[in-house]
PASEBA-1860 file (N, C-alpha, C; in nm, 3 decimals):
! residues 212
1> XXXXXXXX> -7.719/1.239/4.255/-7.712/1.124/4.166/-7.567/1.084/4.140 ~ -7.509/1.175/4.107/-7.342/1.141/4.052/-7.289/1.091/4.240 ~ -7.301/1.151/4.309/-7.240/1.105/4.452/-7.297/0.981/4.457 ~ -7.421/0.903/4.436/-7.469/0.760/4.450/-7.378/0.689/4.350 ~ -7.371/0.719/4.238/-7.285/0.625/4.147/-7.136/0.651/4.183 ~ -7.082/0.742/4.250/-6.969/0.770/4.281/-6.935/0.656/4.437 ~ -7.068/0.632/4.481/-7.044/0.568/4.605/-7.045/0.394/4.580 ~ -7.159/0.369/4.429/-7.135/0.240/4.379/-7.027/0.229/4.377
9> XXXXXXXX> -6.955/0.296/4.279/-6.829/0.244/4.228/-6.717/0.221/4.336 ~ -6.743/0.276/4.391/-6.598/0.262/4.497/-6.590/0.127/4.546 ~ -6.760/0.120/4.626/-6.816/0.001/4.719/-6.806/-0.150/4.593 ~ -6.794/-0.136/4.478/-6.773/-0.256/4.379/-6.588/-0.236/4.392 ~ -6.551/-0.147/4.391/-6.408/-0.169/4.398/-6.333/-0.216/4.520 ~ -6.390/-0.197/4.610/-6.349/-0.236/4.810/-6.374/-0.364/4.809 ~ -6.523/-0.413/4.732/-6.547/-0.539/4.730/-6.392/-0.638/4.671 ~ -6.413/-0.564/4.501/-6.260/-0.624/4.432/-6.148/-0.667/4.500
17> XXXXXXXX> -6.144/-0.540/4.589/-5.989/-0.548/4.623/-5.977/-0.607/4.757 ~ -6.081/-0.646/4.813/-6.132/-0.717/4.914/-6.106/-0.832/4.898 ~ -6.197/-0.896/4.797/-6.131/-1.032/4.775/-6.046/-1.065/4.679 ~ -5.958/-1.000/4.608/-5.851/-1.041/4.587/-5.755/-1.018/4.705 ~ -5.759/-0.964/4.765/-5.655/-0.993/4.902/-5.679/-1.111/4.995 ~ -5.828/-1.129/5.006/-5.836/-1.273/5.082/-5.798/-1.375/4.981 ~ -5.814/-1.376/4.866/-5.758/-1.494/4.786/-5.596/-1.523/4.814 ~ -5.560/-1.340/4.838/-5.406/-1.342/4.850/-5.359/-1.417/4.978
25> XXXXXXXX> -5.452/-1.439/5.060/-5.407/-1.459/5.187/-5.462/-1.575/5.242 ~ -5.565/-1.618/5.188/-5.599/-1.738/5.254/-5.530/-1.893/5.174 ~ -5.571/-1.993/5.237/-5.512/-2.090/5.188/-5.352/-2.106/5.191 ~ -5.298/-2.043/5.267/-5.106/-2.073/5.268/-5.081/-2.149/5.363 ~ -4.962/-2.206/5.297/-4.936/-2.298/5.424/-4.785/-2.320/5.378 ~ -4.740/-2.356/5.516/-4.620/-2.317/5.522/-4.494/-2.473/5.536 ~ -4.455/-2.538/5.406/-4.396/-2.655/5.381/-4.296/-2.659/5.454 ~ -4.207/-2.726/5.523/-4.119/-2.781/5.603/-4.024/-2.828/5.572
33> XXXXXXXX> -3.918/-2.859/5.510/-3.868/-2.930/5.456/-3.734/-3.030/5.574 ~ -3.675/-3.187/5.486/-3.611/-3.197/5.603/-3.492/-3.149/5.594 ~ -3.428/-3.092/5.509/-3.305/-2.992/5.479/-3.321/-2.859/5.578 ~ -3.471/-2.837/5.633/-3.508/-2.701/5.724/-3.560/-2.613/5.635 ~ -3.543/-2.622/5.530/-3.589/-2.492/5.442/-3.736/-2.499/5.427 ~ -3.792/-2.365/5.462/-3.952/-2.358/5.471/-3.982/-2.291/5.356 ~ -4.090/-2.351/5.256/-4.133/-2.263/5.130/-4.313/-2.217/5.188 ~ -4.313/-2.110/5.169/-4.478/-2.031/5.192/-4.518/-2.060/5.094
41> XXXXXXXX> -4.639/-2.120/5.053/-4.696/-2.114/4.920/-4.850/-2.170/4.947 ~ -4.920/-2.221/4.826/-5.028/-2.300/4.871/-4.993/-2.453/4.791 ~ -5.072/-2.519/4.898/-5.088/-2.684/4.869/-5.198/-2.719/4.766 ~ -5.144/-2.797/4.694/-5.262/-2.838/4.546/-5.270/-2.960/4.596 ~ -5.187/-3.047/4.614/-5.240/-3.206/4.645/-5.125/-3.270/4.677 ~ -5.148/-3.384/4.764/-5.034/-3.440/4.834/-5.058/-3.618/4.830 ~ -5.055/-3.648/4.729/-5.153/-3.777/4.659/-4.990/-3.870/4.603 ~ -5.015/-3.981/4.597/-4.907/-4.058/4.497/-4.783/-3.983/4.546
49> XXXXXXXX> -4.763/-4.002/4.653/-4.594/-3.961/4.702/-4.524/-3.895/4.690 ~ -4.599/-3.744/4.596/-4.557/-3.612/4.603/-4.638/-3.556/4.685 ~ -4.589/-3.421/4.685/-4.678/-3.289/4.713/-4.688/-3.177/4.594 ~ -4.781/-3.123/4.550/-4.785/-3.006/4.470/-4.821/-2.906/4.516 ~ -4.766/-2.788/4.469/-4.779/-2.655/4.545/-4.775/-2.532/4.410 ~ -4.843/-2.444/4.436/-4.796/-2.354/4.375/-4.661/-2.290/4.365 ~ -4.590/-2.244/4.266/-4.458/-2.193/4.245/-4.522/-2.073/4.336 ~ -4.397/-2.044/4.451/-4.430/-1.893/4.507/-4.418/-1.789/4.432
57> XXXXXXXX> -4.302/-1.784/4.351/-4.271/-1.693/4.286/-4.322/-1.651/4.121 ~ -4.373/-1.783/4.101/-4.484/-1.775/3.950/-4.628/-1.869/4.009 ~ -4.729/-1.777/4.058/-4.846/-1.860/4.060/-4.897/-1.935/3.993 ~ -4.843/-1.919/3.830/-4.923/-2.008/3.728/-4.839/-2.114/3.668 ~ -4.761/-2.132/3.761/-4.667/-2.283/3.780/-4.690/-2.360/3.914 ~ -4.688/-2.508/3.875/-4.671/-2.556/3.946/-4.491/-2.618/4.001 ~ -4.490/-2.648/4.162/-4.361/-2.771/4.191/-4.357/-2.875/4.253 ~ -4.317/-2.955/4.188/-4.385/-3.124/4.234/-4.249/-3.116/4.370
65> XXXXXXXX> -4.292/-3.174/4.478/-4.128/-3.183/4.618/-4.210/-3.333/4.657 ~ -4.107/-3.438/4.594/-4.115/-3.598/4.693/-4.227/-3.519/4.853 ~ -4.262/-3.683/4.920/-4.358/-3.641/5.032/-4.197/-3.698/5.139 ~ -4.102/-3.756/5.077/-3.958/-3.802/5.137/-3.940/-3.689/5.183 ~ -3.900/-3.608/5.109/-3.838/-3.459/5.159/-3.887/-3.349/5.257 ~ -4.045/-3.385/5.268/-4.103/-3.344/5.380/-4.105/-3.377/5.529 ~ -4.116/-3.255/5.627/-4.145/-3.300/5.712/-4.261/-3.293/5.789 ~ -4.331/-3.161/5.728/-4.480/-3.170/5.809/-4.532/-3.045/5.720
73> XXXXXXXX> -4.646/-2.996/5.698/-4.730/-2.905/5.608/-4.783/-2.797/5.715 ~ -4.780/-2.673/5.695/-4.838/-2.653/5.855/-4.948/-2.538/5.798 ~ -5.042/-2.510/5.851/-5.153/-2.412/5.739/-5.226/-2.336/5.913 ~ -5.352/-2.273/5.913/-5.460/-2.214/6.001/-5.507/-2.302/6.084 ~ -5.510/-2.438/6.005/-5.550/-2.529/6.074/-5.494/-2.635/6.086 ~ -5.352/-2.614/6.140/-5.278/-2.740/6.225/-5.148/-2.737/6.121 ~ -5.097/-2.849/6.209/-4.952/-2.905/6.120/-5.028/-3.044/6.091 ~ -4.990/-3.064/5.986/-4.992/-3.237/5.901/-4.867/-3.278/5.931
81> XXXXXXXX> -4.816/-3.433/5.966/-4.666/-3.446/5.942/-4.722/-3.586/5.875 ~ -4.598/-3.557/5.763/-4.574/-3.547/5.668/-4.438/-3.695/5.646 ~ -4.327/-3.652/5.769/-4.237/-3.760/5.820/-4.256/-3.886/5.828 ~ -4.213/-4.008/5.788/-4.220/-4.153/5.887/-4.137/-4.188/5.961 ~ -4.133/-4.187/6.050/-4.012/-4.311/6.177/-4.000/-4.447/6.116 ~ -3.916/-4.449/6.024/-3.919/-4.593/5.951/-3.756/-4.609/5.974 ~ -3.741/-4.706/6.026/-3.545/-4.675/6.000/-3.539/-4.781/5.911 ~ -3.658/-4.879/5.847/-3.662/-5.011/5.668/-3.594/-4.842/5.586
89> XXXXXXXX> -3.630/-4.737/5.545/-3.620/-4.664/5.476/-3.522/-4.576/5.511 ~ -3.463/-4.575/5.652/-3.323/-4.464/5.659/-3.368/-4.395/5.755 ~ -3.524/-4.368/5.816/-3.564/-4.281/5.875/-3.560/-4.301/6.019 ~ -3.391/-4.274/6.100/-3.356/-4.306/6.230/-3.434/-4.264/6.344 ~ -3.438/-4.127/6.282/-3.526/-4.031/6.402/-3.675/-4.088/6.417 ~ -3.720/-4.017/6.551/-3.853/-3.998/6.592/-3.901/-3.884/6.516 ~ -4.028/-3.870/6.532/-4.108/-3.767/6.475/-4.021/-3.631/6.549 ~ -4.015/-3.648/6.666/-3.993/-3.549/6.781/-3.869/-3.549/6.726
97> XXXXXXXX> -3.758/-3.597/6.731/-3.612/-3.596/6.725/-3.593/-3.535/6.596 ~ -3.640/-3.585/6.469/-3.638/-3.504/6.366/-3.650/-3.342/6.363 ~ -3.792/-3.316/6.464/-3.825/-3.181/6.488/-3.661/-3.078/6.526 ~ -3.668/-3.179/6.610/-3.508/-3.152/6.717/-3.378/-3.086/6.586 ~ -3.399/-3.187/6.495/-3.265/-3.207/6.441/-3.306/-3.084/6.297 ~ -3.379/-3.043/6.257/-3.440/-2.924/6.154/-3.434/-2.853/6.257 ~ -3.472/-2.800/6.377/-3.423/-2.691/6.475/-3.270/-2.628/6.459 ~ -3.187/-2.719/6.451/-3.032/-2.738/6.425/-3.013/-2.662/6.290
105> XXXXXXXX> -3.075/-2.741/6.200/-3.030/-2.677/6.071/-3.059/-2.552/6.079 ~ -3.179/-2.535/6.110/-3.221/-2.336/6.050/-3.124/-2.312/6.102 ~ -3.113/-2.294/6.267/-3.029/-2.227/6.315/-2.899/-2.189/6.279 ~ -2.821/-2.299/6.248/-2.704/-2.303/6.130/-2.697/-2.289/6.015 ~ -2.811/-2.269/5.987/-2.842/-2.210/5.859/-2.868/-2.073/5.893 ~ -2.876/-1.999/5.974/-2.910/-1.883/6.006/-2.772/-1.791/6.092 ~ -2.736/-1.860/6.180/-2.647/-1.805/6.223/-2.479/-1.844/6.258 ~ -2.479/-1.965/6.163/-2.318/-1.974/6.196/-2.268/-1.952/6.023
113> XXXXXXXX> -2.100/-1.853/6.035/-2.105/-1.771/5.932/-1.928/-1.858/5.917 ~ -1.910/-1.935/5.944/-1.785/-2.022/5.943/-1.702/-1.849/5.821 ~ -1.718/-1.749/5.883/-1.589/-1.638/5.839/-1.445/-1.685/5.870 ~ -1.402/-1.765/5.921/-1.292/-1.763/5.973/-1.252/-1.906/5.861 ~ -1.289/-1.974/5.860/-1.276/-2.062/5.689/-1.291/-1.964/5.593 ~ -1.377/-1.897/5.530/-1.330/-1.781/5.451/-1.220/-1.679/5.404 ~ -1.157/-1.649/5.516/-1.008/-1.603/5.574/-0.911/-1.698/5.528 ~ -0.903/-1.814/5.575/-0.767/-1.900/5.559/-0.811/-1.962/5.458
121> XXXXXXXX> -0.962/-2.006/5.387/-0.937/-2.098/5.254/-0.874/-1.929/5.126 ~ -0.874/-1.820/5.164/-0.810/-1.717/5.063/-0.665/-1.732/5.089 ~ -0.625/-1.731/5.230/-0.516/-1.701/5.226/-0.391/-1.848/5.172 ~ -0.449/-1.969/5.195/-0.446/-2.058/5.147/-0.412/-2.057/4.975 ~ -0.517/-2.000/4.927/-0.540/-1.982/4.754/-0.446/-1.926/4.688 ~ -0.413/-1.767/4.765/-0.283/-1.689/4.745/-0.193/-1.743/4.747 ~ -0.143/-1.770/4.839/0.017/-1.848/4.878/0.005/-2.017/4.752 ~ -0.089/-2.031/4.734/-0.110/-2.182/4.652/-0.045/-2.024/4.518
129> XXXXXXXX> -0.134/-1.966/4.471/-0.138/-1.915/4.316/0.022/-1.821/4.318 ~ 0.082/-1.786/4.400/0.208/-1.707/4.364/0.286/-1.815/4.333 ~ 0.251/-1.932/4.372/0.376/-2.008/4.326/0.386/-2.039/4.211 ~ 0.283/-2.014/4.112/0.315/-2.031/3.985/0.297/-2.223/3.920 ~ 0.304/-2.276/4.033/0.277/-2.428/3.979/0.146/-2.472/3.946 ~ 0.224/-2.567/3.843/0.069/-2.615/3.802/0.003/-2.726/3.897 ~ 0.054/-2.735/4.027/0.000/-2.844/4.128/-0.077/-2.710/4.273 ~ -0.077/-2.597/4.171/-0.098/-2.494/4.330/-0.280/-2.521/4.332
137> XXXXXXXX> -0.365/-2.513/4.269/-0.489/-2.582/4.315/-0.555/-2.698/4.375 ~ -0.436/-2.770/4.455/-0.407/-2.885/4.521/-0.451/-2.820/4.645 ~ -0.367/-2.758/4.732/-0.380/-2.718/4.855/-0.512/-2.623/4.887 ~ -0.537/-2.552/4.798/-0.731/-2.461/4.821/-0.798/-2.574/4.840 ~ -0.784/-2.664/4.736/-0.867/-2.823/4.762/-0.897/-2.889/4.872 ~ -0.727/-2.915/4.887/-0.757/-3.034/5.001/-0.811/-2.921/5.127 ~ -0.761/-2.782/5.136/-0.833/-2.734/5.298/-0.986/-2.727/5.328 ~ -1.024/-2.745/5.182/-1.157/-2.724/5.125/-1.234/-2.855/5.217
145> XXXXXXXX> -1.148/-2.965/5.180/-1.222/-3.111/5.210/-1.160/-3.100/5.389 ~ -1.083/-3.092/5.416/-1.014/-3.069/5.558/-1.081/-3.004/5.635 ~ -1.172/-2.910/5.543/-1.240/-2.788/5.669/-1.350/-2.812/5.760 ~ -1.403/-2.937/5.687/-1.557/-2.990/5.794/-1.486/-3.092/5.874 ~ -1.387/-3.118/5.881/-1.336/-3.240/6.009/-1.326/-3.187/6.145 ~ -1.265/-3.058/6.195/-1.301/-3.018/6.327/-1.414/-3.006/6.373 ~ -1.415/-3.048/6.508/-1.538/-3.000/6.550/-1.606/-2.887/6.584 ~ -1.766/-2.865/6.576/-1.840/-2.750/6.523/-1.858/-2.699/6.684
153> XXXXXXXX> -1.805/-2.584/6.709/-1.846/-2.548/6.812/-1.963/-2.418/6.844 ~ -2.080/-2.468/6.872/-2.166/-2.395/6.899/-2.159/-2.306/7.000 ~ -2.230/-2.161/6.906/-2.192/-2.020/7.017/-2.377/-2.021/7.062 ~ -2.365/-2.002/7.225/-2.538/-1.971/7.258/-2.611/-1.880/7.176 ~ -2.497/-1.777/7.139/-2.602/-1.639/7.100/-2.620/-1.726/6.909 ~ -2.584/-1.793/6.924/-2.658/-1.873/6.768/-2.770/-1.968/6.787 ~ -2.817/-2.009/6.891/-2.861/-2.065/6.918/-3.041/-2.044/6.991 ~ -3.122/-2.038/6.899/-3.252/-2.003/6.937/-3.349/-2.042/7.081
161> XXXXXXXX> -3.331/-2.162/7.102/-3.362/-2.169/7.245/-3.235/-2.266/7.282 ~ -3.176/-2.222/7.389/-3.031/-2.278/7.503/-3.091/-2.457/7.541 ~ -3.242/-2.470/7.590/-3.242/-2.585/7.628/-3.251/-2.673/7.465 ~ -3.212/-2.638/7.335/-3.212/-2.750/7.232/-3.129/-2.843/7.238 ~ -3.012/-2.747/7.318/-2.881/-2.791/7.320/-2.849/-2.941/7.391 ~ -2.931/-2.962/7.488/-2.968/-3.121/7.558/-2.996/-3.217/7.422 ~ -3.047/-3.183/7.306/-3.078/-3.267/7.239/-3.004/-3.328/7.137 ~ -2.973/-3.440/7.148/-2.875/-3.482/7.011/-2.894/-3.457/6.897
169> XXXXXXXX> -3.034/-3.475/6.844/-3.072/-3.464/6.714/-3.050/-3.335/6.717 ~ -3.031/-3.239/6.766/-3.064/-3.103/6.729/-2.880/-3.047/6.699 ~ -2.827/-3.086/6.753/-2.650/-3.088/6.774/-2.645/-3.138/6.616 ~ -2.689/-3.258/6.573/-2.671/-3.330/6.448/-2.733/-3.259/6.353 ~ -2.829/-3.169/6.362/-2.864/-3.085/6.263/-2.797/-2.964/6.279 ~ -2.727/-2.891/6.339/-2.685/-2.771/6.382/-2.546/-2.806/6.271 ~ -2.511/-2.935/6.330/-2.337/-2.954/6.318/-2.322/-3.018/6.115 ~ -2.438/-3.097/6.106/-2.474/-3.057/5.904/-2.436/-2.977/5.845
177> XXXXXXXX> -2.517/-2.878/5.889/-2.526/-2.749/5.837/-2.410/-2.665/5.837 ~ -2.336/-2.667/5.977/-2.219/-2.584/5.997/-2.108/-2.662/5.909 ~ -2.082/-2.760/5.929/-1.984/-2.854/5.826/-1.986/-2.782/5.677 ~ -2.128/-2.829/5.624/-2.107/-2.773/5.476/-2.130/-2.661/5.442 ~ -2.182/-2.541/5.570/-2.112/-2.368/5.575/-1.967/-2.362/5.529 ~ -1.886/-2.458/5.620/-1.753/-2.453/5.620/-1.693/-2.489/5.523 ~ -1.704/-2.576/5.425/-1.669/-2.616/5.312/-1.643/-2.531/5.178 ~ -1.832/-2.480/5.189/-1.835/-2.411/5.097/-1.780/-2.266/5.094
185> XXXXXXXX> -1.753/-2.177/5.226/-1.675/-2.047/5.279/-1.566/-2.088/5.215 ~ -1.493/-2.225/5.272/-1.414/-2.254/5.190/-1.330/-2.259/5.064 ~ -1.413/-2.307/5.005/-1.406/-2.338/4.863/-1.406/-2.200/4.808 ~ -1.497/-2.129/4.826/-1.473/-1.932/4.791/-1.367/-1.874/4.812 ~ -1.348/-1.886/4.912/-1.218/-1.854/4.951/-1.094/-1.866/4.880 ~ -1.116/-1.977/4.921/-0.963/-2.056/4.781/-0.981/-2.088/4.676 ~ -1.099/-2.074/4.623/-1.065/-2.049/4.455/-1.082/-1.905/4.438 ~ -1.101/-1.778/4.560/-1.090/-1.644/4.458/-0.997/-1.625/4.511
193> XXXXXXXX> -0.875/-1.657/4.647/-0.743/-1.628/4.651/-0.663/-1.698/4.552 ~ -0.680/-1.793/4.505/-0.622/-1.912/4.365/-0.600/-1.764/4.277 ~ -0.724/-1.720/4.278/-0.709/-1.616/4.107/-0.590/-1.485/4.191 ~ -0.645/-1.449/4.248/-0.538/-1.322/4.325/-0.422/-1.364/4.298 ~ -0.410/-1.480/4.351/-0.234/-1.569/4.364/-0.166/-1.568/4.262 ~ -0.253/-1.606/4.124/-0.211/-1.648/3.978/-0.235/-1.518/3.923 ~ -0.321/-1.409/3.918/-0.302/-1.289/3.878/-0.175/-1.230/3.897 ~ -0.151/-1.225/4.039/-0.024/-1.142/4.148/0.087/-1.212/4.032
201> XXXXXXXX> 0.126/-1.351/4.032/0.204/-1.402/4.010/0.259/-1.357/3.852 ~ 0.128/-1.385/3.798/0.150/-1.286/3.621/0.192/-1.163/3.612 ~ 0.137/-1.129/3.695/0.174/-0.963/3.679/0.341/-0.951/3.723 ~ 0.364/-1.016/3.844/0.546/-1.046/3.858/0.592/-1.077/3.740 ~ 0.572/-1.198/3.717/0.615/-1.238/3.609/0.664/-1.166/3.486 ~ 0.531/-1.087/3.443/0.520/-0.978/3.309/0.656/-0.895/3.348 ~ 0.663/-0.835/3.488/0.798/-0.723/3.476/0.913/-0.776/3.560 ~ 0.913/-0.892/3.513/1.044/-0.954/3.571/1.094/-1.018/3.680
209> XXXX> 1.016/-0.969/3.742/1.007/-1.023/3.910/1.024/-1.170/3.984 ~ 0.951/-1.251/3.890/0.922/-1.337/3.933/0.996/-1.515/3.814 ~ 0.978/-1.607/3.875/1.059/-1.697/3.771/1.055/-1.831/3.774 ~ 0.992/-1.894/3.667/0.984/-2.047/3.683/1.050/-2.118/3.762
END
């Protein structure tokens, strides 16, 4: 008798935990965005020129994302797109070319690490902060704005499939992304060598070293 109710209970609990895991798992779908950034979550409704989704990270919130900002919904059963080819509204690309050009971003969003802007917007910051002037956050600045003007040179091994590289749109999303990598490495850079520079410089200063 106790082994039969011992065998209910389990078989009501397998059930439980049964379907709360298919609840956990079914229904996701995976949002697109045209920035490249993909949110996992589930879709509530895509009505009146938003989309609503569950918050991933708080289920019992919702987040309204424009249907602008999308590029396609993708779930078990298919991709929706989401995109228009309108260039009345800005929208240059093809459906396809767009695809092309969010290929670009992840990727540069994934694997170009513009370290070498990191390096010189510090060393930049330093040499700006020992000088002690009040015009030395000028130069972290301007290398800051200076740093996305060269051109972005793509390494293969960053590059997820070699034949994207034929594609313009995909170059134009790659080279986005890497630009404002570079900026912002940047900008870190030379405003935490700025503080090093102006620390270093105080501390001279304090024992004499150093002099208006």
């Amino acid at each position: 008798m106790r082994n039969s109710v011992f065998l209910f209970f389990c078989s009501i609990f397998l059930l439980i935990a049964n379907s709360a895991f298919s609840q956990a798992t079914i229904n996701k779908d995976t949002v697109i965005l045209l920035n490249g950034d993909e949110v996992i979550c589930s879709v509530i409704d895509t009505t009146d020129g938003v989309t609503s989704i569950k918050n991933p990270k708080n289920p019992r919130k919702n987040i309204i994302i424009e249907n602008d900002r999308i590029f396609s919904i993708k779930n078990e059963k298919g991709e929706s797109i989401m995109y228009v080819y309108d260039t009345v509204i800005g929208n240059e690309f093809t459906v396809d070319e767009m695809r092309y050009f969010i290929y670009g971003e992840k990727d540069a969003d994934k694997n170009f690490k513009a370290n070498g802007c990191l390096a010189l917007g510090a060393a930049v910051g330093i040499l700006s902060g020992l000088s002690g002037s009040f015009l030395c956050p000028i130069p972290p600045f301007a290398f800051t704005v200076l740093s996305g003007l060269p051109k972005i040179k793509i390494k293969h091994e960053t590059v997820t499939n070699l034949d994207w590289l034929t594609h313009e749109p995909y170059l134009m999303g790659y080279e986005r992304v890497a630009r404002k990598k570079r900026k912002i490495k940047s900008l870190i850079g030379g405003g935490a060598g700025l503080l090093i520079g102006l620390g270093t410089f105080g501390v001279l200063q304090s024992s004499g070293n150093a002099t208006w």
